[in-house]
N, C-alpha and C positions, 0 to 999 in steps of 0.2 A: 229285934230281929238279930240273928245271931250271924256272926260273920261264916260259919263254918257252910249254914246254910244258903247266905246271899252268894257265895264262894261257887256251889253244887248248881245253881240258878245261871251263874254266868256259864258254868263249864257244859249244862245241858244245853244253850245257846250255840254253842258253839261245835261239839261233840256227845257218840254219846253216851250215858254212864252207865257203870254195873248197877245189875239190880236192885243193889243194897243202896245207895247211893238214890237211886232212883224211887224208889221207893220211900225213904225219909226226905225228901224232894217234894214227891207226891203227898206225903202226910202234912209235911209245913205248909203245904199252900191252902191246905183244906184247911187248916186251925187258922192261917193267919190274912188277914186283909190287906195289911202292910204290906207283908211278902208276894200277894198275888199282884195289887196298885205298881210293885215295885217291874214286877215281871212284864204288866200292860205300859208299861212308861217305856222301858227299853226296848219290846218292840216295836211299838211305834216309831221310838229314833232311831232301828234299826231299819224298819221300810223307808223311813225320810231321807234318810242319808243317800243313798241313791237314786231316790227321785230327783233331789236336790242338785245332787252332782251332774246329772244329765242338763241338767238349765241353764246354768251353772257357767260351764266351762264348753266353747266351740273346740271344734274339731279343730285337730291338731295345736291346741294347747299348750302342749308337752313339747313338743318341737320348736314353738316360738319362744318360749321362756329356758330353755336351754341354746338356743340361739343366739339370744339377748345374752344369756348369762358369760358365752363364750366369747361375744363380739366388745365384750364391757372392757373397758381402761382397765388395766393392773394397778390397783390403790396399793402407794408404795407403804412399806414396812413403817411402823411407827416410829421403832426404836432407831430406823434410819432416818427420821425425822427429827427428833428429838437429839441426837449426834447430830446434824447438821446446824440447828440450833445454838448447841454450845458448843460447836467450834465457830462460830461467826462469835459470838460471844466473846470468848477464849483470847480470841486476835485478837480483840477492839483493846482487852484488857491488858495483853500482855504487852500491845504498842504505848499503851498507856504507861504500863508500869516503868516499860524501858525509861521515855519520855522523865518520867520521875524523876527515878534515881539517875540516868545525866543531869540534872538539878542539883539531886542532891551529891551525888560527889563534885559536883563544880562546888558546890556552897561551901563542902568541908575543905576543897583542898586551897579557898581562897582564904578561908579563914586561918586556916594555922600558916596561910602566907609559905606555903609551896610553891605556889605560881603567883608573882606580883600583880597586883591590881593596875598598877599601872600598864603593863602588859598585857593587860587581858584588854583592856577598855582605851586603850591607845592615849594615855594622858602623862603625862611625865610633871616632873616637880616645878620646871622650867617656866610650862607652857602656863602652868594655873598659875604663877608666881607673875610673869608677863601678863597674864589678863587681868588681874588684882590690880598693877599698878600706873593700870590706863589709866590717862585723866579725862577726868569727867567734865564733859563743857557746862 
C-alpha cells in the first residue's frame, strides 16, 4: 500500500478531495483489500471513540480536574532542590575544613617552636623536673 495513497484515505475522512484525487482513491480501493480492511479498521475507531468517551467521563469532568489541578501544592523547583542540598553540604565541609587547618597551623607553628610548648600546655621545666624527683615510698 503506498503511503501517497493511505495519505488521500485519511484526508477523505476527514475532508473533501478534488476529483482527481478522488478518483485514484476510488480506483485503490477497488484493486486493493488491504487498503479497503485498512479504511473498515479506522472507521470503526472512528465511531468507538465517541461512544467510548460518552461512558467514559461524567459530567463536568473537565471542571473537576482542572479544579484539582489549580487547588494542587506548588512542587517546588528542582534545581532549588538540588542548591539546597549543596549548600547544607558546603557548610558541613567548610566547618570542617576550617576545624583542619586550626590543627594544622597549631602543628606547624609548634613545631618550628614559634610558640613554646611549654606555653601552650601549661608545663614548665621546673614542674616536670619537681615531679621526677619525688620519692617513691
Amino acid at each position: 500500500m503506498e503511503k501517497r495513497v493511505l495519505k488521500l484515505l485519511y484526508r477523505s475522512l476527514d475532508s473533501a478531495l478534488k476529483e482527481r484525487d478522488r478518483r485514484k482513491l476510488d480506483s485503490a480501493l477497488t484493486e486493493s483489500k488491504e487498503l479497503r480492511q485498512c479504511r473498515d479498521e479506522i472507521l470503526s475507531l472512528r465511531r468507538a471513540v465517541p461512544e467510548g468517551a460518552d461512558r467514559s467521563f461524567r459530567a463536568g469532568f473537565e471542571d473537576r480536574v482542572m479544579s484539582r489541578l489549580r487547588s494542587a501544592p506548588e512542587v517546588p523547583n528542582r534545581l532549588e532542590i538540588l542548591a539546597e542540598s549543596y549548600r547544607w553540604i558546603l557548610h558541613r565541609l567548610a566547618a570542617v575544613s576550617v576545624f583542619v587547618l586550626i590543627i594544622l597551623i597549631a602543628a606547624v607553628l609548634l613545631q618550628d617552636g614559634m610558640i613554646p610548648k611549654d606555653a601552650v600546655f601549661y608545663v614548665s621545666d621546673t614542674t616536670i623536673s619537681g615531679i621526677l624527683q619525688v620519692p617513691v615510698l
